[in-house]
C-alpha positions in Angstrom: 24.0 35.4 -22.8 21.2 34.0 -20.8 17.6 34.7 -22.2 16.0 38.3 -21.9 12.7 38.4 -20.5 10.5 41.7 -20.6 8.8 43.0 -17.7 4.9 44.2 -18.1 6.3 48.0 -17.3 9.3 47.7 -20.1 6.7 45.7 -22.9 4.2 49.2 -22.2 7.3 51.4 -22.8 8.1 49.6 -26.0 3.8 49.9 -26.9 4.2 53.8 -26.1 7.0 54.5 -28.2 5.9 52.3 -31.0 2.8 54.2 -31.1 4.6 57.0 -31.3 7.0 56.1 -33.7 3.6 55.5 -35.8 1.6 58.6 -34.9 4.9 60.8 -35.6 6.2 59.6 -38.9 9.1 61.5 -38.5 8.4 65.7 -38.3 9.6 66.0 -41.5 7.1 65.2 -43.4 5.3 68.3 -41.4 6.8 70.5 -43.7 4.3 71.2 -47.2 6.8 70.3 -49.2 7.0 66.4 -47.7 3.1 66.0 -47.0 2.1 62.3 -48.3 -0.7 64.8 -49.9 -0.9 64.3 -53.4 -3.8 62.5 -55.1 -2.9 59.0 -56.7 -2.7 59.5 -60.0 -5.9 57.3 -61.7 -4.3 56.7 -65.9 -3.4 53.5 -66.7 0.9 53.0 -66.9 3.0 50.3 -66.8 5.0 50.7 -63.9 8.3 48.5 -63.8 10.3 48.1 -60.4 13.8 46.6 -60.6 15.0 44.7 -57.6 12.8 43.2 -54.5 14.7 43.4 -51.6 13.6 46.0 -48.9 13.7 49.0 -51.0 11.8 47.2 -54.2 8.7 45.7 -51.8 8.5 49.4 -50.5 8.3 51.1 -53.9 6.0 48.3 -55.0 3.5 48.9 -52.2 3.8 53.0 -52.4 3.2 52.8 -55.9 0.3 50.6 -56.1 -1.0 53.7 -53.7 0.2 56.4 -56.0 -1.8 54.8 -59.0 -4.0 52.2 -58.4 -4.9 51.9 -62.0 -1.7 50.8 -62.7 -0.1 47.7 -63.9 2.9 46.8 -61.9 5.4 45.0 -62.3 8.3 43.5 -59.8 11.6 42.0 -61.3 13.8 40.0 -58.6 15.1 36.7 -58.5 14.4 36.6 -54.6 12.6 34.0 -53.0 12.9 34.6 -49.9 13.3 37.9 -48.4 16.3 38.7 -45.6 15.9 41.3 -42.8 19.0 42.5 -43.1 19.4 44.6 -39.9 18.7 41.5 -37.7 22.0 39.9 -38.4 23.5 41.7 -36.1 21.7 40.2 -33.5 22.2 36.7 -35.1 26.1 37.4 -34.8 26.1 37.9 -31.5 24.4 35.0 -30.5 21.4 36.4 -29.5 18.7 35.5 -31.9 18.4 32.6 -34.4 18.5 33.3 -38.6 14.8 32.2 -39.4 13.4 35.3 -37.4 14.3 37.3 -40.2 13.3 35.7 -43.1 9.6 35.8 -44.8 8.8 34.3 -48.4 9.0 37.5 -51.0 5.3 36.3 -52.1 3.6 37.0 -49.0 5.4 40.7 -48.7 4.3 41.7 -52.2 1.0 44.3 -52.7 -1.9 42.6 -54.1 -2.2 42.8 -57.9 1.8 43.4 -58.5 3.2 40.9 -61.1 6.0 39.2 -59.7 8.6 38.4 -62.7 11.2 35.8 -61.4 14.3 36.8 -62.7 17.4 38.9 -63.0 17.6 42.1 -64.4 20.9 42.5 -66.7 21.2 45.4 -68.6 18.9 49.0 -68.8 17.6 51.1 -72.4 15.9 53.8 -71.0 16.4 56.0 -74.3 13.8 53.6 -75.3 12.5 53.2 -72.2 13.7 48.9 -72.1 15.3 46.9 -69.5 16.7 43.5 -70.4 16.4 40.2 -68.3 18.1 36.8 -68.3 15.5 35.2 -69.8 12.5 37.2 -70.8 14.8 39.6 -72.4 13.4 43.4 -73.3 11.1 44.3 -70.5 8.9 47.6 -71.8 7.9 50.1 -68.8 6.4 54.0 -68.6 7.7 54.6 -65.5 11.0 52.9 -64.2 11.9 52.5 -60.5 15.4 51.1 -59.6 15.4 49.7 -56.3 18.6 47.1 -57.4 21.0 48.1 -53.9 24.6 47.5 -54.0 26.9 44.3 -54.0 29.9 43.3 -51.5 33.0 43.0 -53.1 35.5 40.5 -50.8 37.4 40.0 -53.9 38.7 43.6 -53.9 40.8 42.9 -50.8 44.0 41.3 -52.0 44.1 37.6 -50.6 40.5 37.8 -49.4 37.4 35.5 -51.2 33.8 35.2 -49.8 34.0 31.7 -49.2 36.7 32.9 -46.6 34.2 34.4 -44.2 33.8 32.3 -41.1 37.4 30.2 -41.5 41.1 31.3 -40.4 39.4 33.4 -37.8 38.2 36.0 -40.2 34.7 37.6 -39.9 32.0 39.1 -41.5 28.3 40.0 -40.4 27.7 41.7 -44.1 28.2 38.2 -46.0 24.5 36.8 -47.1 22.8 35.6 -50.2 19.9 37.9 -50.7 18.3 35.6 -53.5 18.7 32.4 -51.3 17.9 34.5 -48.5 19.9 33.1 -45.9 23.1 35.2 -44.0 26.0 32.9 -43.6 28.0 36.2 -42.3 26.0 36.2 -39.4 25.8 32.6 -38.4 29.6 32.4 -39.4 30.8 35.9 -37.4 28.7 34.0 -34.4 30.8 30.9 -34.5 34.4 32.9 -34.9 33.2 34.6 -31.6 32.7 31.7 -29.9 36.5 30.6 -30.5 37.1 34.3 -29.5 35.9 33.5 -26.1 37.4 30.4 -26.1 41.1 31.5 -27.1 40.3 34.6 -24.8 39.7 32.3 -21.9 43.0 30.4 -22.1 45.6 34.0 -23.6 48.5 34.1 -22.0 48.6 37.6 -23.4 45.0 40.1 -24.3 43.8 38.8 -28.2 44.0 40.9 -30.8 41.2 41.5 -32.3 40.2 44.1 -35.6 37.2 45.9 -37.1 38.1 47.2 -40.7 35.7 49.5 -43.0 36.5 50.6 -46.3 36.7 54.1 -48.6 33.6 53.2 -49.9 30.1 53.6 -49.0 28.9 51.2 -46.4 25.6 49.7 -45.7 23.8 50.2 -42.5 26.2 52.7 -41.3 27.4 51.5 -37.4 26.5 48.1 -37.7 30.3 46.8 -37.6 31.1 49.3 -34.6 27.9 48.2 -32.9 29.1 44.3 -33.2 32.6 45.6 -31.5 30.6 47.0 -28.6 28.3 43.9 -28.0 31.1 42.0 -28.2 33.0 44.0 -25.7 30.0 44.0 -23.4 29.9 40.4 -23.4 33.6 40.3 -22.7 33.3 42.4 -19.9 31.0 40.7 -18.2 33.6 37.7 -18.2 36.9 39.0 -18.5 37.0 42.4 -17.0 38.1 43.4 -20.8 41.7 42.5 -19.7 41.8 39.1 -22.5 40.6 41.2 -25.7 41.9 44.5 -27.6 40.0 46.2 -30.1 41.4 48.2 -32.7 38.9 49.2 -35.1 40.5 50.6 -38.5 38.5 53.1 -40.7 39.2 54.8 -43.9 36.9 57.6 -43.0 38.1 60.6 -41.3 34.8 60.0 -38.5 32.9 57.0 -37.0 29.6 58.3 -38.2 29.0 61.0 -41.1 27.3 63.8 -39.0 29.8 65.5 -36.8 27.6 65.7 -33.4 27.1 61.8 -33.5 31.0 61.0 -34.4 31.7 63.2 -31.8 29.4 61.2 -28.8 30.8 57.9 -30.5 34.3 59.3 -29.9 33.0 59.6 -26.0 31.9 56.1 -26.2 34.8 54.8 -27.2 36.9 56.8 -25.2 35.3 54.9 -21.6 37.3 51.5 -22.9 40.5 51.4 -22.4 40.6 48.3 -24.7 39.2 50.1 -27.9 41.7 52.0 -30.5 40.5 54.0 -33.3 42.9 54.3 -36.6 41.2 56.8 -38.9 42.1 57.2 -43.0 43.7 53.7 -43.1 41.6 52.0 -46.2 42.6 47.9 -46.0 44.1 46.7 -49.5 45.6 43.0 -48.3 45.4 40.4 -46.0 47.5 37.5 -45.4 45.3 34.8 -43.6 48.1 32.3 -43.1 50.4 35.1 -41.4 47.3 37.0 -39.6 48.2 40.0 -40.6 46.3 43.0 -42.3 47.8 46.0 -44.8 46.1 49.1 -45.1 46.8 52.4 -47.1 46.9 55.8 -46.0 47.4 57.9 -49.1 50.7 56.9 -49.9 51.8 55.2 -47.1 51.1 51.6 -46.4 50.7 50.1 -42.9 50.4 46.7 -41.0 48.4 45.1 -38.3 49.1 41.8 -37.0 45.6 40.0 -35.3 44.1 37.3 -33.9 40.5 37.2 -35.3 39.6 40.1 -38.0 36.1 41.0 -38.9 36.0 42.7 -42.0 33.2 45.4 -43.6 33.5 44.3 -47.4 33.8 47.0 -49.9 30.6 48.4 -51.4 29.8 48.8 -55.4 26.3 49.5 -57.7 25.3 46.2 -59.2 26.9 45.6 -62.7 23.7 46.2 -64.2 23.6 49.9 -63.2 27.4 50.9 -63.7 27.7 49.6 -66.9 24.2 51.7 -67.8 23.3 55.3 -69.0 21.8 55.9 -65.5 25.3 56.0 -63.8 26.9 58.4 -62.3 30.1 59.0 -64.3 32.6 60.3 -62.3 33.6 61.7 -58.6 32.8 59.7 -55.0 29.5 58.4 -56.1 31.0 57.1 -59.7 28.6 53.6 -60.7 26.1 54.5 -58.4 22.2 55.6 -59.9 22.2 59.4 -60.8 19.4 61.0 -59.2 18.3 64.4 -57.9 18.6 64.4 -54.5 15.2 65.7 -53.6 12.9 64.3 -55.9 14.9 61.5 -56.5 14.3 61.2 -60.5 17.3 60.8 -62.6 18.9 63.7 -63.8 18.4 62.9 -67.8 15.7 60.5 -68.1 12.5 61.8 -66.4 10.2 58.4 -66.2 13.3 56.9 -64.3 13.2 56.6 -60.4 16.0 55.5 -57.9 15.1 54.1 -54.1 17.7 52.6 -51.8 21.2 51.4 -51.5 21.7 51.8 -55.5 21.0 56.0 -55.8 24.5 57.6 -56.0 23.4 60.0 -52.3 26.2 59.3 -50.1 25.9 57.2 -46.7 21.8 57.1 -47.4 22.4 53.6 -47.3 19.7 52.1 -44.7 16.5 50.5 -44.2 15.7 53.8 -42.5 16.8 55.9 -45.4 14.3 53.4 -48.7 11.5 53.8 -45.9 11.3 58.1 -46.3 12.4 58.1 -50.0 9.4 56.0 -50.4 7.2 58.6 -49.2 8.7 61.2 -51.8 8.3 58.3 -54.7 4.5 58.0 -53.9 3.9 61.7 -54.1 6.3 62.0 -57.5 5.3 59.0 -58.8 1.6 59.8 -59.3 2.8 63.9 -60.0 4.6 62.3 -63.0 2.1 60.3 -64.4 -0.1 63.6 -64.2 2.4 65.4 -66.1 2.6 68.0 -62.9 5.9 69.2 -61.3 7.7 67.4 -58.5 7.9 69.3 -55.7 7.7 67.0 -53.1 11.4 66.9 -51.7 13.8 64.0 -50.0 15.7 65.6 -47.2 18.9 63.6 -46.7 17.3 61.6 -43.8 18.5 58.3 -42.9 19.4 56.5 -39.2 22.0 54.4 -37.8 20.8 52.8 -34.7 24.3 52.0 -32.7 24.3 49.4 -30.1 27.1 51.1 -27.3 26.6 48.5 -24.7 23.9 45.3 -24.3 21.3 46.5 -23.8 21.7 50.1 -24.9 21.6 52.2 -28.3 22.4 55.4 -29.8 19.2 56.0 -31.7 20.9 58.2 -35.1 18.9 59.9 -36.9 20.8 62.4 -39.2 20.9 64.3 -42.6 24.3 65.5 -43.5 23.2 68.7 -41.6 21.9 68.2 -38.8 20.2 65.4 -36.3 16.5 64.8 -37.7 15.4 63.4 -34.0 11.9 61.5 -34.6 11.1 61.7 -30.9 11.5 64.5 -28.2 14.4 62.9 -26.5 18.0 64.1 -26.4 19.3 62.2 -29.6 22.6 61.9 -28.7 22.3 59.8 -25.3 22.1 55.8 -25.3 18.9 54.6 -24.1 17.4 51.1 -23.2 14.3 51.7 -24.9 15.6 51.8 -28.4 17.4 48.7 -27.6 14.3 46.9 -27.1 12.9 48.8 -29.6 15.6 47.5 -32.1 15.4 44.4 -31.2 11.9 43.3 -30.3 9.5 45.9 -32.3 11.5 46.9 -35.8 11.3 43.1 -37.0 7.7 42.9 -36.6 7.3 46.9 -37.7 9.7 45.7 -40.5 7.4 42.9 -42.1 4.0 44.0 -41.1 4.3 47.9 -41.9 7.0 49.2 -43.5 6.9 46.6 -46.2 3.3 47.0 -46.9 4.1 50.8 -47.0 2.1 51.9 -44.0 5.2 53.4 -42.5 
């Protein structure tokens, strides 16, 4: 795709609703239960965050504002830090990898020790975590903030160093510790020889989307790559070269029914696109090109041409095999937490932020950036002893690409659409396109991860 280029009246549309995005901080937080109102808390604690991607730097800078008397301290391996959200952009060809990477050590808070390593196992009866190589790790307040890890290996005949040969796919493959996204890079290159093959087909490629039964990170990311990519192909094939099937194990494309249902619409204009609902993928035979999936206790198969695949999703090791797991039901292995305060259910100096607490499809950037609003408030309530009663509503958002150049700005609970601006949220617009793609990488670095957003 040739080079976009902003015009001085679309670069003051972008100022305008960045500045509003800033002024608005979502209308939530209108409500006196959600009010970023409560005074730091002043005693002297030893605060202990586990994890430093996006959710761990948040935490880390809210809490050095909930008590700035504190000692804090960060536990991460990461060096440098990924923006994860931008790869879809790298995948499609669109921007290059080093946009969205930043040392860790320039996104930490001042005065936040920065402990280098891996966190392996959790005590919090006595209130210890353990680490590779400092070993027992003493805190008075615990915040988790570890996130999730892909799981390739779950897919019968599939390994991550698969991702980007035999025409297979994957824009969620990266190495947050290295900090680089080889899914990205890799998914760009398979689409290349997609355009390629698609240029020459004697008959329209097959190509397939999968996502699995479990929870999945950024939440429309897969099903935006399908329609960028089918944008592009427009543009040069008329969409007569390339079919899309895109195979789900959820019963909707997005968790809120008012947004599955305007996605359904979407898809719906293309006569190109399928949508197989319920169908979790179990196998895949690289060699044969050919996919299994399970629907309850029937097994079916799709033959293709180039696959990209959403990995399965599962709580680091550290957490599942820990006293802070949930134990059973959909969210088994995941961080127990209340929902609203977001402290664990049992151990009342222990905190949960991000893709790690055990809350459904609250699996964003979106998502760590309001929960670490409530942990500012709760954090310095519980250092004063006082009751939490500042309250997590569910929120998170799924920013959709439908077209190039257009997305479906999502903003949802499991309720109901929590719209930060007075638009119609459920119509496709330019503006959050370049708001996507031009303003949320620098918002992303320069504000929310110093907690100013």
């Amino acid at each position: 795709m040739k080079k976009e280029y902003l015009n001085r009246r679309e670069a003051l549309k972008i100022m305008s609703v960045a500045s509003g995005m800033l002024l608005s901080a979502h209308s939530v937080f209108a409500d006196e239960n959600n009010l970023l109102s409560r005074p730091a808390s002043h005693k002297k604690a030893r605060i202990v965050i586990a994890g430093g991607g996006t959710a761990g730097i948040i935490a880390a800078a809210r809490a050095r504002r909930s008590a700035p008397n504190a000692q804090i301290v960060l536990i991460s391996p990461n060096e440098l830090h990924l923006y994860q959200s931008g790869q879809l952009f790298v995948a499609a060809g669109l921007e290059k990898e080093q946009k969205y990477l930043r040392k860790s050590v320039d996104l930490l808070p001042e005065n936040v020790t920065w402990l280098k390593e891996k966190v392996i196992s959790f005590d919090p009866k006595h209130n210890t975590l353990k680490t590779e190589k400092s070993g027992e790790v003493f805190y008075d307040i615990l915040i988790v903030a570890l996130g999730g890890e892909y799981d390739y290996s779950a897919i019968e005949g599939l390994s991550a160093d698969m991702i980007g040969k035999k025409e297979i796919a994957s824009v969620y493959l990266n190495d947050t510790i290295k900090g680089t996204a080889r899914g990205a890079k890799s998914t760009n290159a398979v689409f290349d020889k997609m355009l390629h093959s698609a240029k020459f087909a004697k008959k329209p490629l097959r190509v397939l989307f999968t996502e699995p039964n479990t929870p999945v990170k950024g939440a429309g990311t897969s099903l935006s790559l399908l329609f960028l990519y089918n944008s592009f192909l427009k543009k040069i094939f008329a969409n007569k070269n390339v079919h899309f099937t895109f195979v789900t194990a959820d019963t909707k494309l997005l968790s809120l029914k008012s947004f599955d249902e305007v996605l359904r619409k979407e898809v719906n204009k293309h006569k190109n696109i399928d949508i197989v609902y319920e169908h979790d993928i179990i196998a895949i035979d690289s060699d044969k090109k050919r996919a299994y999936f399970k629907n309850r206790d029937e097994k079916k198969e799709f033959e293709y041409d180039y696959i990209h695949i959403v990995p399965p999703l599962k709580a680091v090791k550290a957490i599942r095999e820990s006293s802070l797991a949930i134990l059973k039901g959909s969210q088994k292995g995941w961080m127990e937490v209340d929902e609203k305060t977001l402290r664990h259910k049992i151990y009342e100096n222990v905190f949960g932020i991000g893709d790690i607490v055990g809350l459904g499809d609250k699996k964003s950037g979106a998502a760590a950036q309001h929960q670490g609003i409530i942990l500012q408030d709760n954090i310095a309530a519980a250092l004063e002893g006082d009751k939490l009663k500042y309250s997590y509503d569910g929120y998170t958002a799924s920013p959709i690409v439908t077209s190039y150049g257009k997305v479906l700005l999502a903003e949802y609970n499991e309720k109901k659409p929590l719209a930060t601006f007075i638009l119609n949220p459920y119509e496709s617009r330019r503006i959050w396109w370049y708001l996507q793609r031009y303003f949320m990488p620098w918002a992303y670095f320069n504000l929310l991860m110093r907690g100013m957003m």
